[in-house]
N, C-alpha and C positions, 0 to 999 in steps of 0.2 A: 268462362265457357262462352263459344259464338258458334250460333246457331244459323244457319243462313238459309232462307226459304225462296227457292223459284230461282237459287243463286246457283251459278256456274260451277260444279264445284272447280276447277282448276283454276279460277279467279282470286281462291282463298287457302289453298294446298300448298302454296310456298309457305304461309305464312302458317299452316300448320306443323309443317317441318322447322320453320324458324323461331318459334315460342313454345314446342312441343313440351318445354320443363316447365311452362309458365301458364299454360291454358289449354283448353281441349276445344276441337271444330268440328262440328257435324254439319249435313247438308241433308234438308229435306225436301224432296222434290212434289210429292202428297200428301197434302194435310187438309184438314178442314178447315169450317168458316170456326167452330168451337174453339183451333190451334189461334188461330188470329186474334181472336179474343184476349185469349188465354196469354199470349207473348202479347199485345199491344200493339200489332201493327194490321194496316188497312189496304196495304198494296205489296207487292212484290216487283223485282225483287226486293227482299229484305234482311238486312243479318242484326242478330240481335248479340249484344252483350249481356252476360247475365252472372250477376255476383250473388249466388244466393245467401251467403252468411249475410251480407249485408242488403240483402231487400234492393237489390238497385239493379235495374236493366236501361241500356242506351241503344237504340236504334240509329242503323243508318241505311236511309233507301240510296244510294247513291252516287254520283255516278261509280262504280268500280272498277273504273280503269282510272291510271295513274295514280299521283301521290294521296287522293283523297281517302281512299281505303287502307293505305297503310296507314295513315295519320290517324286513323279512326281504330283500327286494331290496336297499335300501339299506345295509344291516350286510354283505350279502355280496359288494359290489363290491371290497372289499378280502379277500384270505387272511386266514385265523384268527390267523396270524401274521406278519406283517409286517417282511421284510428292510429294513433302514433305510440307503437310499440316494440318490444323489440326484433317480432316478427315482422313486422310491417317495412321498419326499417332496413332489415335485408333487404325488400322487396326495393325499396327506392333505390339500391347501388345499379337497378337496370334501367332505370330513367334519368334524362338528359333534362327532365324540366325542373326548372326550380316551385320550394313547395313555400304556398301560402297557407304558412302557419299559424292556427289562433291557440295561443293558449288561455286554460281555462282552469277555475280553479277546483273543482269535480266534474270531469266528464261525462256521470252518471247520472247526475240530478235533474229535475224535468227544464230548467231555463237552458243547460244546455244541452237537449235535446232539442226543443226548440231553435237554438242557434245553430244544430248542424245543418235541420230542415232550410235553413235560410245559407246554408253556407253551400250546399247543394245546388239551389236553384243558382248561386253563383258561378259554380266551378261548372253547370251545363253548358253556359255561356262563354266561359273562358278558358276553354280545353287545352291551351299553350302552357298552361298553369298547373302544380298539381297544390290540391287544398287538402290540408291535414287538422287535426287538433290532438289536444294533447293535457288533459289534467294534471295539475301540480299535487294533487292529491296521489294521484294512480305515479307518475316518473317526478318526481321532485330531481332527482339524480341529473338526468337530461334537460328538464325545464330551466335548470340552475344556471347553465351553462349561457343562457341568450339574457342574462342579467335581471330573475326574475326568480323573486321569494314569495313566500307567503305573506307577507306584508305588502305587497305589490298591489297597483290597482287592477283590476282582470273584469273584463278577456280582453288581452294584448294581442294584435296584431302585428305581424311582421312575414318579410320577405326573405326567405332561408335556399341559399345555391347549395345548400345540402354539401358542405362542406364545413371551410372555417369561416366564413362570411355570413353576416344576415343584412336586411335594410331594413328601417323603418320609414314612415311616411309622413312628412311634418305635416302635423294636427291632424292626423287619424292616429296615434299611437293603439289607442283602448277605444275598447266600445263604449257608450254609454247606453244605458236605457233609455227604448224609445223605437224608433222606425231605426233596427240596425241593418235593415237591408238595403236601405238609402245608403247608412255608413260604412258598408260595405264596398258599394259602388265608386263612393268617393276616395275608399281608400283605394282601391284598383284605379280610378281614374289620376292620383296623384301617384299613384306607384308608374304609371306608362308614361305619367307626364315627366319623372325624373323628380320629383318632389320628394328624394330620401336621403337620409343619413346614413351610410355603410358604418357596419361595426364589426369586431370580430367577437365570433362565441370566446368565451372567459374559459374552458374546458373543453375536453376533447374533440376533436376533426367529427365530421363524420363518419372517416376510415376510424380513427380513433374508437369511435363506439360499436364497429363491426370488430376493430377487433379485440376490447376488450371483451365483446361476446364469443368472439371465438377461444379468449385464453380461456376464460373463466370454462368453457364446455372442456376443453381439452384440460382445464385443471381435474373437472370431473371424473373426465373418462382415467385419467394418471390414479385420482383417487381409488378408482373401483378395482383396474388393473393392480392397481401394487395391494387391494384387501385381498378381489382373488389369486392373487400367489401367493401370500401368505396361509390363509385357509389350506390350497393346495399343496402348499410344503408341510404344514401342519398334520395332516393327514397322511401323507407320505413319509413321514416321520413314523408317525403310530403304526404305519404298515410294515416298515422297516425293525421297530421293536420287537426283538427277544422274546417268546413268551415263553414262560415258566413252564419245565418240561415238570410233569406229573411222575411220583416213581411209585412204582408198586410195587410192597414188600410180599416177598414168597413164606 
């Protein structure tokens, strides 16, 4: 959702017509000092991104003309950080950035929640990037595929073109405990410097896993289809039977 205060609307109406399946625009011309508060910004004009399942809004005051406001519309259809699912991952087939992937080996657990928080303040910084994670626990299926078990040391770092490709970054593979926000840094600085290993994922493309999601739905939908016409023949059958004519003797 982008919210744009004190903004033109006709500065941000293309782009409402152009993500209209992916995000909704509004434009407020009067608000209060209480709204300012409230979204987190201090001047106008202003537009705000705002993902509310995920607690995350991005501001941008400016300038809105040329490419720096689509660059900002577009980088923020997606959260800072990105749950990697199998919804999610439809969402990535409309992005052109490659995603810096941590895997983890429970998503839920309080160290990495912790590490998203730090994988946030990253990805504010490096918006050419998209950053995801992804528990071995929650997709073992997909985690599998970038050569990594349960047995694995974690959380693995790697550089994913959301395809058949990943890179690693010699001596950032994994995190260690300790200041990972430092290790962070050094892996995005050895990732720009060209300091990687290219490898291919061991299992399916990326198209590969959109469209094994799309057989398995449509094996579903095949499923339901072929109960309800049998049900429905079933029934049309019984309405078609004979009933026993009653005779009454005189």
């Amino acid at each position: 959702m982008f919210l744009g205060f004190g903004v033109n609307e006709s500065l941000i109406a293309e782009y409402g017509r152009k993500y209209k399946k992916r995000a909704w625009f509004a434009v407020a011309k009067d608000f209060s000092e209480d709204i300012m508060v409230a979204y987190d910004f201090d001047k106008v004009p202003a537009l705000v991104a705002i993902h509310p399942k995920y607690k995350e809004q991005s501001l941008f005051y400016g300038p809105f003309e040329g490419n720096l406001l689509e660059d900002f519309v577009r980088q923020s259809l997606l959260p800072l950080v990105v749950p990697i699912n199998t919804e999610t991952l439809k969402m990535l087939n409309d992005d052109e950035r490659k995603v810096v992937l941590t895997i983890l080996e429970d998503d839920s657990d309080e160290n990495s929640t912790q590490l998203v928080q730090i994988l946030r303040s990253a990805a504010s910084a490096n918006r050419d990037l998209v950053f995801g994670y992804v528990g071995i626990k929650q997709w073992d299926e997909f985690v599998e595929t970038f050569d990594v078990s349960k047995s694995s040391q974690l959380p693995k770092l790697l550089v994913w073109d959301r395809n058949e490709e990943y890179e690693l970054v010699d001596g950032s593979e994994r995190l260690e405990e300790g200041d990972q926000a430092s290790q962070i840094s050094q892996f995005l600085e050895g990732y720009r410097a060209g300091r990687t290993t290219k490898k291919k994922v061991s299992g399916p493309s990326f198209m590969g896993f959109l469209n094994s999601l799309v057989s398995m739905n449509s094996l579903y939908i095949l499923i339901f289809v072929i109960a309800l016409l049998v049900v429905m023949v079933y029934f049309a059958g019984q309405d078609d039977t004979p009933q026993p004519r009653r005779v009454h003797e005189e």
